[in-house]
C-alpha atoms as an extended CHARMM CRD file, in Angstrom:
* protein
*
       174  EXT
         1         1  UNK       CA             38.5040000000        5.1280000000       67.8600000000  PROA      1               0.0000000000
         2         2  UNK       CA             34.6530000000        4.3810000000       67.0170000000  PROA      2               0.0000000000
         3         3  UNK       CA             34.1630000000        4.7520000000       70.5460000000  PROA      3               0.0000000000
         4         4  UNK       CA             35.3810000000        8.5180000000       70.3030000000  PROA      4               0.0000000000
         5         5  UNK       CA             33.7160000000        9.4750000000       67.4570000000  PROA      5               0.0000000000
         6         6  UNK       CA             30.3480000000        8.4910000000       68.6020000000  PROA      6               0.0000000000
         7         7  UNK       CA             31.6090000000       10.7720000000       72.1150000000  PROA      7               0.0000000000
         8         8  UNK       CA             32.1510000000       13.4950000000       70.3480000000  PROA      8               0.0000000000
         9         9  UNK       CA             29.0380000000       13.5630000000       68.1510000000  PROA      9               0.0000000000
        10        10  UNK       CA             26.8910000000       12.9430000000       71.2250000000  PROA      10              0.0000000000
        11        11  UNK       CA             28.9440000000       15.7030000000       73.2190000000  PROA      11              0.0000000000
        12        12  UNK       CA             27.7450000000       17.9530000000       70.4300000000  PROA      12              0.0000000000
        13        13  UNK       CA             24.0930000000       17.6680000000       70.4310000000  PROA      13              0.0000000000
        14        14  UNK       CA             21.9930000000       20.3780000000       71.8030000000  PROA      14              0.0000000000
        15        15  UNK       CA             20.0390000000       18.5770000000       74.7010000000  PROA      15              0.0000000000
        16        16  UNK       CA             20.6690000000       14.7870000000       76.0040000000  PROA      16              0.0000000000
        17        17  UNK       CA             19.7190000000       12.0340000000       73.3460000000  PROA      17              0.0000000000
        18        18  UNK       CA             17.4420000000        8.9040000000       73.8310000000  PROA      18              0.0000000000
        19        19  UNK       CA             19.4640000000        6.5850000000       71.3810000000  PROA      19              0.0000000000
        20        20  UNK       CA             19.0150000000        3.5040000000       70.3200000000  PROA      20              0.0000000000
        21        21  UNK       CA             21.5320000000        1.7240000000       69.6220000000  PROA      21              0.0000000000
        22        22  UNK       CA             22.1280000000       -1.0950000000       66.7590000000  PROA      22              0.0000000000
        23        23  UNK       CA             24.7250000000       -3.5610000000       66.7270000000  PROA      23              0.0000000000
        24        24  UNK       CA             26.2510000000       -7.5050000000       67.1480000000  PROA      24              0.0000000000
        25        25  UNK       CA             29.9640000000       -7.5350000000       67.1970000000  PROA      25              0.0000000000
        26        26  UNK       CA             32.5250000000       -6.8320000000       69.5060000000  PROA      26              0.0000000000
        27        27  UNK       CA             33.5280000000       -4.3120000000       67.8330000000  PROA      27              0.0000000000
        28        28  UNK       CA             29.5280000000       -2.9220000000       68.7350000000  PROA      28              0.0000000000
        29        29  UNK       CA             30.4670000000       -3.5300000000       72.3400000000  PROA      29              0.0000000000
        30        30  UNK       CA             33.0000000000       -0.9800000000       72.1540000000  PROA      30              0.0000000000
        31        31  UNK       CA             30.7690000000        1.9280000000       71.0110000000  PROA      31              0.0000000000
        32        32  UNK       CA             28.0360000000        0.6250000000       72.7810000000  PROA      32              0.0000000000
        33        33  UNK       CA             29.9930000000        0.2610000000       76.4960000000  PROA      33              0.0000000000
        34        34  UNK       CA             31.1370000000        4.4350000000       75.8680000000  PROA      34              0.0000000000
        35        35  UNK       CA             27.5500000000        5.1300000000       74.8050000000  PROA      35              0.0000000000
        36        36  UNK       CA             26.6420000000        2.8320000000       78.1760000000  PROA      36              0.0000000000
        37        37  UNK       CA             28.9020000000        4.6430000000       80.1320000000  PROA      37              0.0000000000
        38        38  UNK       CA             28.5130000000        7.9520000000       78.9540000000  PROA      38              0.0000000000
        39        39  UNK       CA             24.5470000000        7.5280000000       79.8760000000  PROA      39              0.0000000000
        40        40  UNK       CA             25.4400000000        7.6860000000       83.2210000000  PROA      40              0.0000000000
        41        41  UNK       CA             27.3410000000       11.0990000000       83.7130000000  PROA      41              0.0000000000
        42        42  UNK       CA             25.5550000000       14.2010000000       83.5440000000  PROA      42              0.0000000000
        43        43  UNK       CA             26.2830000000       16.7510000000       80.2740000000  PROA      43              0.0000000000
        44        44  UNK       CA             27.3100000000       13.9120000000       78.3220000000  PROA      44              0.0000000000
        45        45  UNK       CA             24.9050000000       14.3300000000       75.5150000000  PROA      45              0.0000000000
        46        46  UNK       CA             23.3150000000       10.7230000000       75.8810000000  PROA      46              0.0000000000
        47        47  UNK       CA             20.5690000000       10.5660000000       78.1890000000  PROA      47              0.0000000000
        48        48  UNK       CA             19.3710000000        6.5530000000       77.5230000000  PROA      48              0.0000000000
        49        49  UNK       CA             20.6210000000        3.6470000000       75.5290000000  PROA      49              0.0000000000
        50        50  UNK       CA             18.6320000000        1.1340000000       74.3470000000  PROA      50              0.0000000000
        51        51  UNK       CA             19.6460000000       -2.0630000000       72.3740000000  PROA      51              0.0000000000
        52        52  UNK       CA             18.3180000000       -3.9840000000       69.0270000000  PROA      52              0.0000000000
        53        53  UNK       CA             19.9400000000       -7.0710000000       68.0480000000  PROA      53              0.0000000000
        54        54  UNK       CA             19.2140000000       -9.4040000000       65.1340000000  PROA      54              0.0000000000
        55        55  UNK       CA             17.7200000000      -12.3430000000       65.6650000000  PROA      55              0.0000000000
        56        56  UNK       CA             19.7150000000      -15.2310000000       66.2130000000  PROA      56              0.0000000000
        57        57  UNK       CA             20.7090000000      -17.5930000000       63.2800000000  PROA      57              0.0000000000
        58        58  UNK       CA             19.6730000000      -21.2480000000       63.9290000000  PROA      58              0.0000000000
        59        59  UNK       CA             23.2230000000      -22.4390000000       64.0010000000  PROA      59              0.0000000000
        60        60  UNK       CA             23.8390000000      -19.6670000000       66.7380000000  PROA      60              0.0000000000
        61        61  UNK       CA             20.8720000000      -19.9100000000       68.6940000000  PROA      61              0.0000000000
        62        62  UNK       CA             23.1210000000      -21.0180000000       71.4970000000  PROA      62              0.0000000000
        63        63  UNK       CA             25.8880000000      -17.8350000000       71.5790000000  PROA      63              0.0000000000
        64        64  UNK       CA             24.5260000000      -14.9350000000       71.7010000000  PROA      64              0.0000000000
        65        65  UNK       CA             25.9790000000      -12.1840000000       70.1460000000  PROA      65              0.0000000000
        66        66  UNK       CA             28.6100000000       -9.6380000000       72.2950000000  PROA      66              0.0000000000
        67        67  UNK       CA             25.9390000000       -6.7250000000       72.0380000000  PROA      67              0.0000000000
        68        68  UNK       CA             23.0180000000       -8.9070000000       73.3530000000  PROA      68              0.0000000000
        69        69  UNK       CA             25.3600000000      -10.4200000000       76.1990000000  PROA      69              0.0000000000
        70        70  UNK       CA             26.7330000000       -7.1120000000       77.1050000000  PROA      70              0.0000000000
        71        71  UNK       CA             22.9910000000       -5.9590000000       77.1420000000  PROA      71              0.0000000000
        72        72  UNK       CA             21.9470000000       -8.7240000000       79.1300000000  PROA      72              0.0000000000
        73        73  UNK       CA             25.0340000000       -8.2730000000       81.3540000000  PROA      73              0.0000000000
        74        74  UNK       CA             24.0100000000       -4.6020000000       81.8660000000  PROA      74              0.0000000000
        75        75  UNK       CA             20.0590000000       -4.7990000000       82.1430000000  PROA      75              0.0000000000
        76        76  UNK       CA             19.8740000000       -2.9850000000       78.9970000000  PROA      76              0.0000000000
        77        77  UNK       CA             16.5390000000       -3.0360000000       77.5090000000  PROA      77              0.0000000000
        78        78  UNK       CA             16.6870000000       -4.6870000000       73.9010000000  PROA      78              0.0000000000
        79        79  UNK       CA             14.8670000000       -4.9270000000       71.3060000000  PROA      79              0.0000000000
        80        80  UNK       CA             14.7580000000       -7.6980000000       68.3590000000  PROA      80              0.0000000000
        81        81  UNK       CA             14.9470000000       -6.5250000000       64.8000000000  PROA      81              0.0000000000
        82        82  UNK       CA             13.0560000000       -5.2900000000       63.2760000000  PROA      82              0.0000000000
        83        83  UNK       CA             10.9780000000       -3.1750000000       66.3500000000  PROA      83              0.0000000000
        84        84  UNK       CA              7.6520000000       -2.4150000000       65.7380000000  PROA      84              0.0000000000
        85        85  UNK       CA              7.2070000000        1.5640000000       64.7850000000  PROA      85              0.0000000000
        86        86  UNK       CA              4.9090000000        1.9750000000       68.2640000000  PROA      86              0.0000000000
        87        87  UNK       CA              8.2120000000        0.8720000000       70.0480000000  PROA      87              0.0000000000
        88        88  UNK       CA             10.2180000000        3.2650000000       68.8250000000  PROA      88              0.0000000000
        89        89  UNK       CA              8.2050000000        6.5090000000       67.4930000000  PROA      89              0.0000000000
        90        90  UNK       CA              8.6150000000        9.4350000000       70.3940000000  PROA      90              0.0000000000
        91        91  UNK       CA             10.9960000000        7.2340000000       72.4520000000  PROA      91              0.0000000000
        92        92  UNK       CA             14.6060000000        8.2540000000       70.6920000000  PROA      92              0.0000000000
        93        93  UNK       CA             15.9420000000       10.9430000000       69.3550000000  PROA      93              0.0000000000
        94        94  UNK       CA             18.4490000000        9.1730000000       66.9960000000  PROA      94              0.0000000000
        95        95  UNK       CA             19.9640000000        5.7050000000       66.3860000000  PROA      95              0.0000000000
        96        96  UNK       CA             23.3030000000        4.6650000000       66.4980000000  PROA      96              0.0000000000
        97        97  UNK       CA             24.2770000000        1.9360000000       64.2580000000  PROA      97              0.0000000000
        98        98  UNK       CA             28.0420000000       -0.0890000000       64.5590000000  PROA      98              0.0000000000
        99        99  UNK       CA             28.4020000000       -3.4910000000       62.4000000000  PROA      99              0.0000000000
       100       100  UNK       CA             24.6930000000       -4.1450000000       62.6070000000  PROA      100             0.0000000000
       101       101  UNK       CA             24.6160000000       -6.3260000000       59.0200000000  PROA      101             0.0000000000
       102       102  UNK       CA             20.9510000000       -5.1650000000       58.1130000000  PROA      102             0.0000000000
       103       103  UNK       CA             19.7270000000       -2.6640000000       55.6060000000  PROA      103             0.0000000000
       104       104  UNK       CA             17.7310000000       -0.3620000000       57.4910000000  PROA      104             0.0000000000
       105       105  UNK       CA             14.5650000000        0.4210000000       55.8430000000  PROA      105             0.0000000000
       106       106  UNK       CA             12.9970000000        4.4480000000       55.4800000000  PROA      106             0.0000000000
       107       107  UNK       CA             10.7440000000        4.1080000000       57.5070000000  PROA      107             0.0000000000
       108       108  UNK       CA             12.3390000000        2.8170000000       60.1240000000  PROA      108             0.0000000000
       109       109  UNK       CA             15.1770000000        5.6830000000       59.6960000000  PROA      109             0.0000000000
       110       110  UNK       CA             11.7370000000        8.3050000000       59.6990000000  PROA      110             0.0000000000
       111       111  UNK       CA             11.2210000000        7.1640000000       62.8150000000  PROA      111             0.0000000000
       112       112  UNK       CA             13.7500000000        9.4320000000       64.8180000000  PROA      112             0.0000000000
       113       113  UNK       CA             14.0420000000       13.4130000000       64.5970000000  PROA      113             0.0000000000
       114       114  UNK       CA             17.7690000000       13.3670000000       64.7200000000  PROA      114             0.0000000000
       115       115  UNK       CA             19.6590000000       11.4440000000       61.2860000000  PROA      115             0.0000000000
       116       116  UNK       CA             20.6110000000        8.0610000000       62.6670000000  PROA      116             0.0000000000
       117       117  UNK       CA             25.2070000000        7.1380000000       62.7110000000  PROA      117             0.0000000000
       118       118  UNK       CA             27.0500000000        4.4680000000       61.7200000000  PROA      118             0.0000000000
       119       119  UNK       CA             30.2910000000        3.9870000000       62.8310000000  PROA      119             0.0000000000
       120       120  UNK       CA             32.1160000000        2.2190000000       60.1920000000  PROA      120             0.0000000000
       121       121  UNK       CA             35.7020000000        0.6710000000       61.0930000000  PROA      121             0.0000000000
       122       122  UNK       CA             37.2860000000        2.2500000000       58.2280000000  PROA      122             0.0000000000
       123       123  UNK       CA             38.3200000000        5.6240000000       56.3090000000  PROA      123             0.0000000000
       124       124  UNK       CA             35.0880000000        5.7320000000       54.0230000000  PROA      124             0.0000000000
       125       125  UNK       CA             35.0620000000        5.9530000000       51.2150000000  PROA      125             0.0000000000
       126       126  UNK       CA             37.8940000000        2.7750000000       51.2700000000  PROA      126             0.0000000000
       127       127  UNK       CA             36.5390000000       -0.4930000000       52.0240000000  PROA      127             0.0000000000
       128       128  UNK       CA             33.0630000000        0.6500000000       51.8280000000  PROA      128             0.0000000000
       129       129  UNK       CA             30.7520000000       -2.5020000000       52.7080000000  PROA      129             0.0000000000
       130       130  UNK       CA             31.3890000000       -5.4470000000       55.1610000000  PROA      130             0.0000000000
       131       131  UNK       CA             34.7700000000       -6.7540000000       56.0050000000  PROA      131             0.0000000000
       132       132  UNK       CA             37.0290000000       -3.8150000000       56.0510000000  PROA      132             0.0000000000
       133       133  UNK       CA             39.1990000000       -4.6800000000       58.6380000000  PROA      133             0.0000000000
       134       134  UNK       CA             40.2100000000       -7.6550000000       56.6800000000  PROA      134             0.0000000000
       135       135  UNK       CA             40.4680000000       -5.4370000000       53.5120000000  PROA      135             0.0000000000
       136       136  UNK       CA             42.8380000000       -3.6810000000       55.1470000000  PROA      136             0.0000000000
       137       137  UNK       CA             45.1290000000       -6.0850000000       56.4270000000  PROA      137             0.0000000000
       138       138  UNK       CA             44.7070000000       -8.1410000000       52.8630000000  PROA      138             0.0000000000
       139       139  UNK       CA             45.5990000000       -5.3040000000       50.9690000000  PROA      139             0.0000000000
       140       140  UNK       CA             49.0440000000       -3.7360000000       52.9700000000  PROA      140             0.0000000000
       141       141  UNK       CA             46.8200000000       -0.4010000000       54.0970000000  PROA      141             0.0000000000
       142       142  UNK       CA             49.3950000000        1.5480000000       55.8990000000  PROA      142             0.0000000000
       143       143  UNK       CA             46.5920000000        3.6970000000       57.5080000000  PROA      143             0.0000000000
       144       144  UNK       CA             43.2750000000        2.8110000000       58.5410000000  PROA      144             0.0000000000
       145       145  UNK       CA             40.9050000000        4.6550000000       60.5670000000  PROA      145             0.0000000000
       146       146  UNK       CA             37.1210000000        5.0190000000       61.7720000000  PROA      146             0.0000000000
       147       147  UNK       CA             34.2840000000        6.9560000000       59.8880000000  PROA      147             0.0000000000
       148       148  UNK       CA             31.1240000000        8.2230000000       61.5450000000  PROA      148             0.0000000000
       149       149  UNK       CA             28.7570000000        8.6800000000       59.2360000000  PROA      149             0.0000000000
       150       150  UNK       CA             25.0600000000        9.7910000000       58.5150000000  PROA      150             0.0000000000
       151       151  UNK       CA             22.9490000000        6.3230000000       57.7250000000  PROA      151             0.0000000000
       152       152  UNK       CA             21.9330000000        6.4890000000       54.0120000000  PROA      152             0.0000000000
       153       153  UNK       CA             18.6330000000        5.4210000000       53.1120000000  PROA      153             0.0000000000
       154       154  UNK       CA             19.2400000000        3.0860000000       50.3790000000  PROA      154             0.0000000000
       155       155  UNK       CA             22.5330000000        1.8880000000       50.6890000000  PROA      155             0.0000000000
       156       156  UNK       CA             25.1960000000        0.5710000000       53.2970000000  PROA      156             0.0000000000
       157       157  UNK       CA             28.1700000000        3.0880000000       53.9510000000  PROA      157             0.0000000000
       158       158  UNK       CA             27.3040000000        5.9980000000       51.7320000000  PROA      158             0.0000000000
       159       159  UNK       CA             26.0010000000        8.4450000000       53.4770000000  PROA      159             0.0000000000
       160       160  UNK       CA             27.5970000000       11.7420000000       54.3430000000  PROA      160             0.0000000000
       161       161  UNK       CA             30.6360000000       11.7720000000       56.5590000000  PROA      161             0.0000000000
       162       162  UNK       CA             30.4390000000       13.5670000000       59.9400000000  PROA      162             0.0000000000
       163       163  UNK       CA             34.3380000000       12.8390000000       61.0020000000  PROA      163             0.0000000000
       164       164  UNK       CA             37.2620000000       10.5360000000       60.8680000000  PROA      164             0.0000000000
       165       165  UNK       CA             40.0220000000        9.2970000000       62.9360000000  PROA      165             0.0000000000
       166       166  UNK       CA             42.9370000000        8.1210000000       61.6520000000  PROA      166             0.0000000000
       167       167  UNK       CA             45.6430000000        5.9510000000       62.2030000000  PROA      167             0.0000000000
       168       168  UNK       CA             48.5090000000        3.6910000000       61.4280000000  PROA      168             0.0000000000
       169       169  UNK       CA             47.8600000000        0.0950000000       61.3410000000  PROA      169             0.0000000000
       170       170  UNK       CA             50.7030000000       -1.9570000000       62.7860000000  PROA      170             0.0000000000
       171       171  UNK       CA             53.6260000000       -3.1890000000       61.7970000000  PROA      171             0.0000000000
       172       172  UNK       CA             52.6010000000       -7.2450000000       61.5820000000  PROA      172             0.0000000000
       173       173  UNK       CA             49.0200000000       -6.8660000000       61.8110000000  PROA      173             0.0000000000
       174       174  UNK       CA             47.3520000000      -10.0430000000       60.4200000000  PROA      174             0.0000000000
């Protein structure tokens, strides 16, 4: 479902976008395979993705994370956080950001002409903040869903809300 949210925003958008594209999870893979994907076919509002990861704790330093492997996998071009301004200023138009796990300073959101996303695996404003998939589960949700969002300048999850998608979390889910 994150993966068709951030589709349909991009389908939107009044000429292709140069997004970058922030992430670590598999989750990020998702979003970041239909952005991938979508980069490659003509009218689909996406015209390059790019990649920033974080950098790699030192009791990880030998897995890297899904988004950098899929990047590497898919001669990507990536980034490490956080990118100098000169990298980024004039080469994006917006930023898409899925389970990232960095505040993203102002000026680094100033940087792009287009708000930068988040696609947050949850109905916001519910489970607001990391973890809400366990949340969820934890607390007997019946629904759950997937929130694109505007990224907020000062704080994670709380910017406005572009769309939702909704839907029923199964029966034994754990």
């Amino acid at each position: 479902h994150g993966r068709l949210c951030l589709e349909l925003f991009f389908v939107k958008m009044p000429h292709p976008c140069r997004t970058l594209f922030l992430g670590t999870d598999e989750f990020s893979v998702v979003c970041l395979r239909a952005l991938y994907e979508r980069s490659k076919q003509a009218g689909s509002g996406i015209s390059s993705v790019e990649v920033v990861t974080l950098p790699r704790k030192k009791q990880d330093a030998k897995q890297a994370s899904a988004v950098l492997q899929y990047s590497r996998d898919n001669n990507i071009k990536r980034h490490t956080w956080p990118p100098l301004a000169s990298e980024i200023l004039g080469r994006f138009d917006t930023a898409a950001v899925v389970s990232f796990g960095a505040l993203l300073p102002e000026y680094f959101l100033d940087l792009f002409p287009l708000p930068p996303v988040n696609v947050h695996p949850s109905l916001l404003p519910r489970w607001r903040g990391a973890a809400p998939l366990a949340h969820t589960i934890l607390a007997g949700d019946q629904r759950t869903g997937v929130t694109l969002l505007q990224v907020s300048k000062h704080k994670f999850d709380a910017g406005p809300i572009l769309m939702q998608e909704a839907m029923e979390v199964r029966q034994g889910c754990n």
